[in-house]
PALUM-343714 format. One line per field, with one value per residue (C-alpha): residue number from 1; residue in one letter; z, y, x. Coordinates in Angstrom, 2 decimals, padded with zeros to 5 digits. Last residue first. Layout:
// PALUM-343714
k NUM  ...
r A  ...
c3 Z  ...
c2 Y  ...
c1 X  ...
//
This chain:
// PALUM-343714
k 152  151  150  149  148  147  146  145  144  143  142  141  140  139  138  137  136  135  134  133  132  131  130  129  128  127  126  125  124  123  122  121  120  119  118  117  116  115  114  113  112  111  110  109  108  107  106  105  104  103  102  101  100  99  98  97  96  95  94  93  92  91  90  89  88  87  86  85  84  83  82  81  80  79  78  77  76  75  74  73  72  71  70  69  68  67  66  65  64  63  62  61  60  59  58  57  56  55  54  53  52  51  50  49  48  47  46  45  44  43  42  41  40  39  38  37  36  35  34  33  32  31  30  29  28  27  26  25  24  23  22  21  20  19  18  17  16  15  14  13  12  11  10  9  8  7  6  5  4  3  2  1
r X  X  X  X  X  X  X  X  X  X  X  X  X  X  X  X  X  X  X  X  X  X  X  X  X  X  X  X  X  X  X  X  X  X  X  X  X  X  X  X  X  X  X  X  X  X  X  X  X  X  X  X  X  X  X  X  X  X  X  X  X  X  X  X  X  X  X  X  X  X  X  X  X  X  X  X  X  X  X  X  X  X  X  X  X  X  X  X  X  X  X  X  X  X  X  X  X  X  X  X  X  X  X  X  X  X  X  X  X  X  X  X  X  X  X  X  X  X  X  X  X  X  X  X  X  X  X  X  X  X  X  X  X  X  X  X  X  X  X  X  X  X  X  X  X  X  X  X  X  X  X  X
c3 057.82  057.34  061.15  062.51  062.90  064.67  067.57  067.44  070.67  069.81  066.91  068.88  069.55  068.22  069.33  071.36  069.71  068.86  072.61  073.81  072.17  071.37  073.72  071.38  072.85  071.01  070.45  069.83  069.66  072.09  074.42  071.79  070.73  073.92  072.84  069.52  071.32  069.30  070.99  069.35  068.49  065.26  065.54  067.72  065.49  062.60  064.88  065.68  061.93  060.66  063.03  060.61  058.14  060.37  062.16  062.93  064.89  065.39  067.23  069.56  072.83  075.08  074.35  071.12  069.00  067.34  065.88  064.88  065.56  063.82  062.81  064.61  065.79  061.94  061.15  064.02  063.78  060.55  061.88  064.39  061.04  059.25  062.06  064.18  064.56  063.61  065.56  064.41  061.11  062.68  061.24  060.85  059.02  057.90  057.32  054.59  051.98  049.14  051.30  051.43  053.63  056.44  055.51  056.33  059.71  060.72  060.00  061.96  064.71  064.82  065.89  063.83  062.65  059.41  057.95  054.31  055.25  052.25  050.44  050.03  047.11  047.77  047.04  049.71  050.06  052.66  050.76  054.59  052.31  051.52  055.82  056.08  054.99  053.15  051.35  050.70  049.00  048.77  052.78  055.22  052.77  051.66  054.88  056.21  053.25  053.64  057.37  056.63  054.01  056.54  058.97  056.80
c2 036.97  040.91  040.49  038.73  041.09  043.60  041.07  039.32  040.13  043.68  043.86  041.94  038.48  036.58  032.63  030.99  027.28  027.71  028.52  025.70  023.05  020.24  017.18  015.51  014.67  011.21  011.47  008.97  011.09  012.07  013.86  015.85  017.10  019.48  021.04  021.85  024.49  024.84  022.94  024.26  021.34  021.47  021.80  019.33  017.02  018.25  017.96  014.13  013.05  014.83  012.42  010.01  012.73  012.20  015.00  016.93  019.70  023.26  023.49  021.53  022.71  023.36  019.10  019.73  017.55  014.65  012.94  010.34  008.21  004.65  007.16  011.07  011.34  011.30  014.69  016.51  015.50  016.98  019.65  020.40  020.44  022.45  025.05  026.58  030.68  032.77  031.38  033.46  032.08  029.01  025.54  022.25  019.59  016.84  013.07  011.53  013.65  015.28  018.06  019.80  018.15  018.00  021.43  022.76  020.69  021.88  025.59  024.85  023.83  027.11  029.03  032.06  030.93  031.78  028.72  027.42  027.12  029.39  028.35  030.99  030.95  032.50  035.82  037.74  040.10  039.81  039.46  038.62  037.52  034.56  033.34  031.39  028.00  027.79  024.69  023.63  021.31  020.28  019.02  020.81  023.72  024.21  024.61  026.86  028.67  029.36  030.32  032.75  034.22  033.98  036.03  038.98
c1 -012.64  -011.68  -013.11  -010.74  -007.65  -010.22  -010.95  -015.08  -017.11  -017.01  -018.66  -021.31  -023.08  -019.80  -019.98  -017.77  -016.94  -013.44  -012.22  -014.10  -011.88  -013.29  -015.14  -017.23  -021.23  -022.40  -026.17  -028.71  -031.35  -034.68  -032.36  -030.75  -034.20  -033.55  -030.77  -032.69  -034.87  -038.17  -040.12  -043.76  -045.41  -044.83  -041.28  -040.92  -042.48  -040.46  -037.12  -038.01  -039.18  -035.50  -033.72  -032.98  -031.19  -028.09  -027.23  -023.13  -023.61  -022.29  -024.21  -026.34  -024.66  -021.31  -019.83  -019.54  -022.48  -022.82  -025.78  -028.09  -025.34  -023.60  -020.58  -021.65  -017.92  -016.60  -018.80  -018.08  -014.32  -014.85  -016.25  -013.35  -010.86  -012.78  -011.95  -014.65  -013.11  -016.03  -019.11  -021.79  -022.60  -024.27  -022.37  -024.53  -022.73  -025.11  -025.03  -027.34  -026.49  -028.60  -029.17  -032.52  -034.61  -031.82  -031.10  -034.97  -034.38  -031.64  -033.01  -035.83  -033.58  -031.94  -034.97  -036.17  -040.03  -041.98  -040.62  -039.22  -035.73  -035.09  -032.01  -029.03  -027.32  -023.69  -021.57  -024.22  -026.25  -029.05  -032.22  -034.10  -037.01  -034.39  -034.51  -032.31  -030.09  -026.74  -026.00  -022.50  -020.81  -016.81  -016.84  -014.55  -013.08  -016.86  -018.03  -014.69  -015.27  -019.66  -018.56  -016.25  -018.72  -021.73  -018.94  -018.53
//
């Protein structure tokens, strides 16, 4: 399942892991799973909800549907956002690495109805990491994700 993958190559990264969503959704899974505490399905609510959450002052944001991110490329992430509110790949907000500073921005936005986290980007100070595009694409289908990948 890819929330498992992405739980392992979490945990393999940084030791601890929090997983964010939606706990009415009672999907079944071998981890805890925090609510992120909102009605809404954007991805900046849950950066936000881990933000709160995480005992940590730097963050590593990973969205289940992007199978082959390495722990290597988050902790490059992770090193890149030094003296940042954040770092990002250079295709979009996630995976990201956010400092708990910018939790005041993404609530704002929140409430005021921005929901689209590539745009907070603009009001952060923001370094944008070239990786490798081929780890970043993201599964939207079965199909999108090869038979030898998807044991995990």
């Amino acid at each position: 399942m890819l929330a498992e993958r992405a739980y392992r190559v979490l945990e393999e990264a940084f030791g601890d892991v929090l997983a964010l969503g939606k706990t009415a959704d009672a999907l079944p899974l071998p981890f805890p799973v925090h609510d992120d505490g909102s009605e809404l399905r954007a991805p900046v609510v849950g950066v936000a909800a881990g933000l709160r959450l995480a005992p940590t002052e730097l963050c590593v944001f990973l969205p289940t549907d992007m199978p082959w991110v390495t722990p290597g490329l988050l902790g490059t992430l992770a090193r890149a956002a030094a003296g940042l509110d954040a770092a990002v790949p250079q295709t979009g907000p996630l995976p990201g690495a956010y400092r708990r500073s910018v939790l005041p921005v993404l609530e704002r936005r929140i409430e005021a109805g921005e929901l689209a986290l590539r745009d907070a980007l603009g009001e952060l100070r923001t370094r944008d990491v070239e990786l490798d595009e081929r780890l970043l694409r993201n599964v939207n289908t079965p199909a999108d994700l090869p038979t030898s990948r998807a044991q995990g």
